[in-house]
C-alpha positions in Angstrom: 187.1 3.6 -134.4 184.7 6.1 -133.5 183.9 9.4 -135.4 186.1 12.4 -135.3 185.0 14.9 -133.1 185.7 18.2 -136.5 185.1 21.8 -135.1 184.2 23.6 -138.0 185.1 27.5 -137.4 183.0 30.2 -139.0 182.3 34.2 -139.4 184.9 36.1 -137.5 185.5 40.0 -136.9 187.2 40.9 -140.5 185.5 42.6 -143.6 185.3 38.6 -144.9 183.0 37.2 -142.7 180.2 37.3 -145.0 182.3 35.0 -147.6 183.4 33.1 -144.1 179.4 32.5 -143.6 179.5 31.1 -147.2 182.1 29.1 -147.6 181.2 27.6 -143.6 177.9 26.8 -145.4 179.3 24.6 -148.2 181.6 22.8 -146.2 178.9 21.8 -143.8 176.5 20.4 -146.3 179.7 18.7 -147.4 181.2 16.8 -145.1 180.3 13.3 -144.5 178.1 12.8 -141.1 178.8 9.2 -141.1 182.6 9.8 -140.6 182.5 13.2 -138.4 180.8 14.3 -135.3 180.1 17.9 -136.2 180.6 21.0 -133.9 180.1 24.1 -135.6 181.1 27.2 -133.9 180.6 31.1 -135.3 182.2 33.6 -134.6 180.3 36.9 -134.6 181.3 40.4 -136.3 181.9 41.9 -132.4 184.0 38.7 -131.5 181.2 36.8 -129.6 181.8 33.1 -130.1 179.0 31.0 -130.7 177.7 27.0 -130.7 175.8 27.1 -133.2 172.7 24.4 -132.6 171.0 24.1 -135.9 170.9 22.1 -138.7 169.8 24.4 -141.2 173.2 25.7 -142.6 171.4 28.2 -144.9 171.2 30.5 -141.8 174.7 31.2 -142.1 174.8 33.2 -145.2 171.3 34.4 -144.3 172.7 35.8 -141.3 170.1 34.5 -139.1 172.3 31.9 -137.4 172.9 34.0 -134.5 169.2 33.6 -133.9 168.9 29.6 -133.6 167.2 29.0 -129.9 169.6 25.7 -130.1 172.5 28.3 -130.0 175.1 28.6 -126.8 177.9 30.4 -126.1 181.3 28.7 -126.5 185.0 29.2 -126.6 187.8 26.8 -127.5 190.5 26.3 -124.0 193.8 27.1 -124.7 194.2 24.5 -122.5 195.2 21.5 -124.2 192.5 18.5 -123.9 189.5 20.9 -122.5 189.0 21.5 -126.4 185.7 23.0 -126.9 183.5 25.0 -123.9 179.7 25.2 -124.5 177.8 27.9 -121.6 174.7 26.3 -121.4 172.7 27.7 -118.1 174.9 27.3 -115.2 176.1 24.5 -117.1 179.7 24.4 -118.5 180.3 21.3 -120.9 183.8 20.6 -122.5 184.0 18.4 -126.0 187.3 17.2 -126.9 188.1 18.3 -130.8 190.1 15.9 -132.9 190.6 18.3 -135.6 189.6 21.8 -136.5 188.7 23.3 -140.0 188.9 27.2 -139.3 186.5 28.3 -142.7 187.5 31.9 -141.9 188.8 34.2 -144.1 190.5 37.8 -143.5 192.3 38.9 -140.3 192.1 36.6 -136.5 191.4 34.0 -139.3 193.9 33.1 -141.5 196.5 35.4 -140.7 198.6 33.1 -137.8 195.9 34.1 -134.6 193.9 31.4 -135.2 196.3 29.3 -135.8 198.3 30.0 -132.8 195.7 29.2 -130.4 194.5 26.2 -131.7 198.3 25.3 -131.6 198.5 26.3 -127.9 195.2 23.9 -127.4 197.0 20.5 -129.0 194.2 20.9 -131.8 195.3 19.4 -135.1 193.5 21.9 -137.8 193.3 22.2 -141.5 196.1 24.6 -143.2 198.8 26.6 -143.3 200.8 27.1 -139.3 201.3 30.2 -137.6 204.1 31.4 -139.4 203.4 30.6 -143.0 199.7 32.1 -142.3 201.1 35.4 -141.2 203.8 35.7 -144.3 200.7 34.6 -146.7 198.6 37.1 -145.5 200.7 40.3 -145.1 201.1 40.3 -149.1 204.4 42.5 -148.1 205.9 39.3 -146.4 204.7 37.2 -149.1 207.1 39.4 -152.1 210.1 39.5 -150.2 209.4 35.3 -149.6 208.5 35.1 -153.2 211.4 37.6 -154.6 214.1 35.3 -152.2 212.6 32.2 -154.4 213.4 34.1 -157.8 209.7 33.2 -159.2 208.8 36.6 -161.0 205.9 39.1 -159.9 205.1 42.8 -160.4 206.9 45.3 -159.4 205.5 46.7 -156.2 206.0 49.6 -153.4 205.0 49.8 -149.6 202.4 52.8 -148.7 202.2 53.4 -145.0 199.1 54.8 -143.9 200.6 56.6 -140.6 202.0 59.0 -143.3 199.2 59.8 -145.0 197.6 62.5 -145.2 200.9 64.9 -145.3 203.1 63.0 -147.7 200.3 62.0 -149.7 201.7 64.5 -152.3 205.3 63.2 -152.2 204.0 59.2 -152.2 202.0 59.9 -155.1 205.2 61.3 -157.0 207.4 58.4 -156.7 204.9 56.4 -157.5 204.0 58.1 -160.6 208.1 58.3 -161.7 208.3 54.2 -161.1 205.0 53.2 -162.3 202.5 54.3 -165.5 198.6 54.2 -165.1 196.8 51.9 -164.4 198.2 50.7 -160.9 197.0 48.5 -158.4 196.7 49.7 -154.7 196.0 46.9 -152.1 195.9 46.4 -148.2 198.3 44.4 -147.3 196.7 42.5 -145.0 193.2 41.6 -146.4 191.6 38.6 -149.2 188.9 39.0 -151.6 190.0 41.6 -153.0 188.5 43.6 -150.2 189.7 47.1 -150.6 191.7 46.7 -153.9 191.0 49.3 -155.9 193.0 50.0 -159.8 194.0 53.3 -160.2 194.0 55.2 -163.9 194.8 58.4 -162.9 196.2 60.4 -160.2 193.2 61.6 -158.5 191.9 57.6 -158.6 195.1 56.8 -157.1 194.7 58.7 -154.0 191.6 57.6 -153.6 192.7 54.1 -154.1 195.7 54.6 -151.6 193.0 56.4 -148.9 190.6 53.4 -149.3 193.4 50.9 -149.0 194.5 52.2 -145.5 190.4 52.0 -143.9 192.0 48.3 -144.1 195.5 48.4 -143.2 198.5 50.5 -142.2 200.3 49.0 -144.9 199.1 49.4 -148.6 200.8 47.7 -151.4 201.2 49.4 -154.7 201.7 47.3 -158.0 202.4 47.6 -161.5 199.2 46.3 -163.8 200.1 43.4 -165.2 198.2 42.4 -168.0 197.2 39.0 -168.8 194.9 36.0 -168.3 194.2 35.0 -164.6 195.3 31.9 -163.6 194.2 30.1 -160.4 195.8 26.5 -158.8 194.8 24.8 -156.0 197.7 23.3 -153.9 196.9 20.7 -151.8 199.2 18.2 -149.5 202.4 18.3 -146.5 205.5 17.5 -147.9 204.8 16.4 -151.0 201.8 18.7 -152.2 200.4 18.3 -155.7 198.7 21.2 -158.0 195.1 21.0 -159.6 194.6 21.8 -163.6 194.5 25.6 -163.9 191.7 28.1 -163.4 191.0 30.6 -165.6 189.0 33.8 -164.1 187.5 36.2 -167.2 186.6 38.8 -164.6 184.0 40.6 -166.8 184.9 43.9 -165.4 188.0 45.9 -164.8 189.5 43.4 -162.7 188.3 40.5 -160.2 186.9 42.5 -157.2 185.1 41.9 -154.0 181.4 42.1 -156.3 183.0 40.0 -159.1 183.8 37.5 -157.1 180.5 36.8 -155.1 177.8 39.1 -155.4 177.7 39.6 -159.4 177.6 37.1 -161.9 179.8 39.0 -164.7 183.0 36.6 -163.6 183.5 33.2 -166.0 185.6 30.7 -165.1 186.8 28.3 -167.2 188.5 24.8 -165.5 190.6 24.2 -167.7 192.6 27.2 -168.5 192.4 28.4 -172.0 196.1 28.3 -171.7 198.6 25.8 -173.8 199.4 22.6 -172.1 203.5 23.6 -171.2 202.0 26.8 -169.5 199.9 25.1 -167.6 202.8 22.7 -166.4 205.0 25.7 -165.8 202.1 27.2 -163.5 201.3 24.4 -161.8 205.2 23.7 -161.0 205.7 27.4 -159.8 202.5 27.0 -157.1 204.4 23.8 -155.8 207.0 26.3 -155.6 205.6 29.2 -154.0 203.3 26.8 -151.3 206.4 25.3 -150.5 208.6 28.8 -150.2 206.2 30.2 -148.0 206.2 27.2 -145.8 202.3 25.8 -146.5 200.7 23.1 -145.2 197.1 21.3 -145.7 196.1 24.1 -148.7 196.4 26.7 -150.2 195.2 28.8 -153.6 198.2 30.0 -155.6 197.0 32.9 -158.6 199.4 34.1 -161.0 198.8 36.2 -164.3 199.7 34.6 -167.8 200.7 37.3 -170.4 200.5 37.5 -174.1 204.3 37.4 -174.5 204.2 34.2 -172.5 205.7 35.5 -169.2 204.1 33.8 -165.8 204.3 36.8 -163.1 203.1 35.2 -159.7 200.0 37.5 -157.8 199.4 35.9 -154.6 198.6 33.5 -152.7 195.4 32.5 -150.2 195.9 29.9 -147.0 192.6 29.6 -146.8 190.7 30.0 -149.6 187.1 30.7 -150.3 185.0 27.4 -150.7 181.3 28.7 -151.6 179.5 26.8 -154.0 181.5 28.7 -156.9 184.7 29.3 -154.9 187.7 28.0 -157.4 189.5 25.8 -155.0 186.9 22.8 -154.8 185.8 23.2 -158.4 189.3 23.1 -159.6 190.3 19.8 -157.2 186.6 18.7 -158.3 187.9 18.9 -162.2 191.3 17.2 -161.0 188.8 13.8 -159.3 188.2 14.7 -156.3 184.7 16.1 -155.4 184.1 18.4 -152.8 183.4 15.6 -149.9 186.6 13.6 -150.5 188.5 16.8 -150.6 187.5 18.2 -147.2 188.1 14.2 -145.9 191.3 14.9 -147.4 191.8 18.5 -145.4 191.2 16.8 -142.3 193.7 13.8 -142.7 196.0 15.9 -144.0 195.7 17.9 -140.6 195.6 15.1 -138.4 198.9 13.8 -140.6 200.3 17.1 -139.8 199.6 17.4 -135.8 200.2 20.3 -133.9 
């Protein structure tokens, strides 16, 4: 049997594509050569799609992969076995694609578009379908999902930004009569904690709320819950199986955008400084929640672990980061299998799966 023909999706038009540029890099210099034929394809920040020709995957999160002279424009057909176009010259060449990994993050990449036209093409691809990718992303979608399964979270209200300013005042009230400082304010549509914000006071809050909708028209409010953050990496179709639990010690007010990848405050600690039946009970309630949500291939499920011993689900990620430090390889890393067997995993997991 020959090598698979893997089309390895990168960058993309949300506020993630730097992390996209990242975690493209790491799976690149991951995955086997000897098993794959590699076609790697960015996507720019104005929507350009690009072959990218190079070898050199540190140009990605350099940002000077847009520059390689090897480069080409290219588009994957909606038409099913054209797969992938390359525009070189006057030349148009088409490469069938066994199986795509789309490493993108934020919206047009995890949130069902992608998903749908690689669907439309016949491609196989690594994670979540349309419809589970769209209720995972909108974090609205996700609670009611989540609430239906009886798996406890915090409490949470629904901000729409087409009536801000003018009710601003009157949000702000009802918020304050359900909810004491701090609260969190998030877009409902966005990852990495792009745009989250935790508000201690009113003023902060409708800043928080203001910032949120630069992201979204819907912005999700939340009680604070606090406890220790707990991270598991779900992988698998039918019968999906949890990694040992993350821990994340932040090192500032809560796990942000900077925490997460451009500071080095954040610890984490694989395994979770949590006791053992916890850490059963967590890793049973991700099953749980990939499963409610309808996940395929992967997925990162985070929850928060309080002091009283309650386990109050956050969220959870269809395609999660997977930089060098990114939690989901490290934690299937700490549960044997390294980050090379894992994406070889992904990808039969995908081809399993079909489309």
């Amino acid at each position: 049997m020959g090598k698979l023909n893997v089309c390895i999706l990168f960058g993309g038009i949300s506020p993630e594509h730097e992390v996209s540029l990242r975690s493209a890099e790491s799976v690149l210099n991951h995955i086997d050569k000897d098993k794959y034929n590699i076609l790697p394809v960015g996507i720019t920040k104005a929507g350009q799609w690009i072959y990218f020709g190079g070898t050199d995957y540190a140009m990605l999160p350099a940002g000077t992969w847009m520059d390689c002279p090897s480069n080409c424009p290219a588009a994957i057909s909606p038409v099913r076995g054209q797969g992938l176009l390359r525009f070189d010259a006057d030349t148009v060449t088409a490469a069938p694609i066994d199986v795509a990994f789309p490493v993108l993050h934020g919206e047009n990449g995890e949130d069902g578009a992608m998903q749908g036209l690689l669907q439309m093409a016949g491609i196989p691809y690594v994670g979540p379908h349309v419809s589970a990718s769209a209720v995972a992303m909108d974090k609205t979608l996700t609670k009611l999902v989540i609430d239906k399964e009886g798996i406890l979270q915090a409490a949470w209200e629904l901000v729409r930004a087409e009536e801000l300013p003018e009710k601003m005042a009157s949000i702000v009230a009802s918020l304050e009569a359900r909810f004491a400082y701090p609260m969190f304010v998030k877009p409902a549509g966005t990852g990495s904690s792009v745009g989250v914000s935790k508000a201690a006071d009113r003023e902060k809050l409708k800043a928080a709320i203001t910032a949120a909708a630069k992201f979204d028209s819907k912005i999700l409010v939340e009680e604070f819950i606090k406890g220790k953050e707990i991270e598991v990496a779900v992988l698998g179709n039918a019968e999906p199986v949890a990694s040992v639990c993350g821990e994340i010690d932040s090192g500032a007010e809560f796990y942000d955008y900077d925490a997460k990848y451009l500071t080095d405050t954040s610890t984490a600690y694989i395994p979770a400084r949590i006791c053992e039946d916890l850490q059963t009970r967590i890793r049973e309630a991700a099953v749980r929640v990939f499963k409610a949500v309808g996940c395929q291939g992967l997925s990162r499920v985070d929850f928060f672990a309080t002091e009283d011993g309650r386990l109050v689900f956050n969220e959870i990620n269809t395609i999660p980061g997977f930089t060098s430090i990114s939690m989901y390889p490290k934690l299937f890393t700490a549960s044997g299998i390294p980050y090379s067997r894992l994406i070889d995993e992904l990808l039969k997991l995908a081809l399993e799966a079909g489309r």
